[in-house]
C-alpha positions in Angstrom: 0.0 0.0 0.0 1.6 3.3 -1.0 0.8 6.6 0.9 -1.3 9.1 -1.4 -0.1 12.9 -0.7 -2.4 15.8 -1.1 -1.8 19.6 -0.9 -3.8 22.6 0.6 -3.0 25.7 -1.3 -4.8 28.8 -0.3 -2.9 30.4 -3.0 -1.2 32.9 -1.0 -0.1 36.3 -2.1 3.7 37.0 -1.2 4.2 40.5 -0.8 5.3 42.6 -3.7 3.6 40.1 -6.1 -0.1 40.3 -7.7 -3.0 37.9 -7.5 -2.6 36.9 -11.1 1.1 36.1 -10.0 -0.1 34.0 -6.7 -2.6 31.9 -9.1 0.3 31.4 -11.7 2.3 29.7 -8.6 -0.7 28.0 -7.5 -1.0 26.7 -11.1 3.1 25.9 -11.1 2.7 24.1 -8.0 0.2 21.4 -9.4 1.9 20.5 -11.8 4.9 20.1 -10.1 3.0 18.3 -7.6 2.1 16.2 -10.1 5.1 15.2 -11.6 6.6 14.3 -7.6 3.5 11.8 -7.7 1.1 13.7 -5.5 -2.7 12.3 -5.5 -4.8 15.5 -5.4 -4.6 19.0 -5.3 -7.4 21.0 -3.0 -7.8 24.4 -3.1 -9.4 26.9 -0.8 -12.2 29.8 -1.3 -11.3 33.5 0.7 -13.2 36.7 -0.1 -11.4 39.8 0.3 -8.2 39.0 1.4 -5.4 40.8 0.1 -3.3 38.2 0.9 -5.0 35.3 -0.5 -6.2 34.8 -4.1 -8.5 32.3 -4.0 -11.6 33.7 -4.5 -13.0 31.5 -7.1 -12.0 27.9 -6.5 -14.4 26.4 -9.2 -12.3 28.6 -12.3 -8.8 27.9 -10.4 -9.9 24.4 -10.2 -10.2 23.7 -14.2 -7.2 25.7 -14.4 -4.9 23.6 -12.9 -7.1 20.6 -14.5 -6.6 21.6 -17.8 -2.7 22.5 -17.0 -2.2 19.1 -15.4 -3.2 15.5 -16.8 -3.7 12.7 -13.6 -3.9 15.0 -10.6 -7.3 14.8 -8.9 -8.3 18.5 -8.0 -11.2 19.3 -5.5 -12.5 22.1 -3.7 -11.7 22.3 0.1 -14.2 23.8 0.3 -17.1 25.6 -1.6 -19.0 28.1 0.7 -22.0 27.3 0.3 -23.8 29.9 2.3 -22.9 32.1 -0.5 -24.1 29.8 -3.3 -27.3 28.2 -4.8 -26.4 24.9 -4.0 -27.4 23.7 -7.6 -25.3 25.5 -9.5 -22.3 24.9 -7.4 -23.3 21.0 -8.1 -23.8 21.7 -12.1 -20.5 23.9 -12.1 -18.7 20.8 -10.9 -20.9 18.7 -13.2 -19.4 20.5 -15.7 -15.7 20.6 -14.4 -16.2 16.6 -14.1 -17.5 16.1 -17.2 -14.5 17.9 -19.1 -11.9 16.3 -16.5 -13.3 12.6 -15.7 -12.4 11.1 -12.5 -10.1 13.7 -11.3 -12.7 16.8 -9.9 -14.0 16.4 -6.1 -16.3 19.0 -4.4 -15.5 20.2 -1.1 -18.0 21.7 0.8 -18.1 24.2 3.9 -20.5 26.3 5.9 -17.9 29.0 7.3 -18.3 32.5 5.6 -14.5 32.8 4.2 -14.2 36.2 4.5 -14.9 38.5 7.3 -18.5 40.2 8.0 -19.0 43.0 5.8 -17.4 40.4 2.6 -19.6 38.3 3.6 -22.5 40.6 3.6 -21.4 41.2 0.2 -21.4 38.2 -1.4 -25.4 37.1 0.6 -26.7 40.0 -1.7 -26.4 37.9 -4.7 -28.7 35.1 -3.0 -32.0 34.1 -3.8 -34.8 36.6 -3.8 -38.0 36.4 -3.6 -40.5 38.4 -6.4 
């Protein structure tokens, strides 16, 4: 029995680099990750955080899919106070369905962001006509 490895990357911003750069290393690290034999590759969802750039895990997620060719990718996690719970699912659908056997949804309850983000992002729920 052989030991699978994972990786959490929050895709972190280092200081005097962008988000674009932080994503490009997120991207760089999968792959790399990859080609050391690593089993899956999770990353995280933060809302206005300068110093995180992971504020869209479903996009970064068929990023490093597409960059990469055997590394499962997933989600750890989805907030999905924020989210219509269905179209989180049929986003993944999706991202499965172009990437089979390699996309896992994570899902989590915490806001990822502090109050007033968080506030944000719940005025883009549901309403009611």
């Amino acid at each position: 029995m052989s030991l699978r490895l994972s990786v959490l990357d929050q895709s972190p911003v280092p200081e005097g680099s962008t988000p674009g750069d932080a994503l490009r290393n997120t991207i760089d690290l999968a792959r790399r990750c990859e080609a050391m034999g690593y089993h899956r590759y999770w990353v995280a969802e933060h809302h206005g955080m300068t110093g995180l750039a992971g504020s869209s895990p479903e996009v970064l997620i068929g990023s490093i899919a597409g960059a990469t060719r055997r590394l499962r990718v997933g989600s750890g996690g989805v907030m999905l106070t924020h989210y219509a719970p269905l179209k989180v699912a049929e986003s993944f659908c999706v991202l499965a369905s172009l990437h089979p056997g390699r996309i896992d949804l994570g899902v989590g309850r915490a806001p990822g962001s502090d109050h007033l983000t968080a506030a944000a992002l719940a005025r883009g729920g549901a309403r009611t006509a």
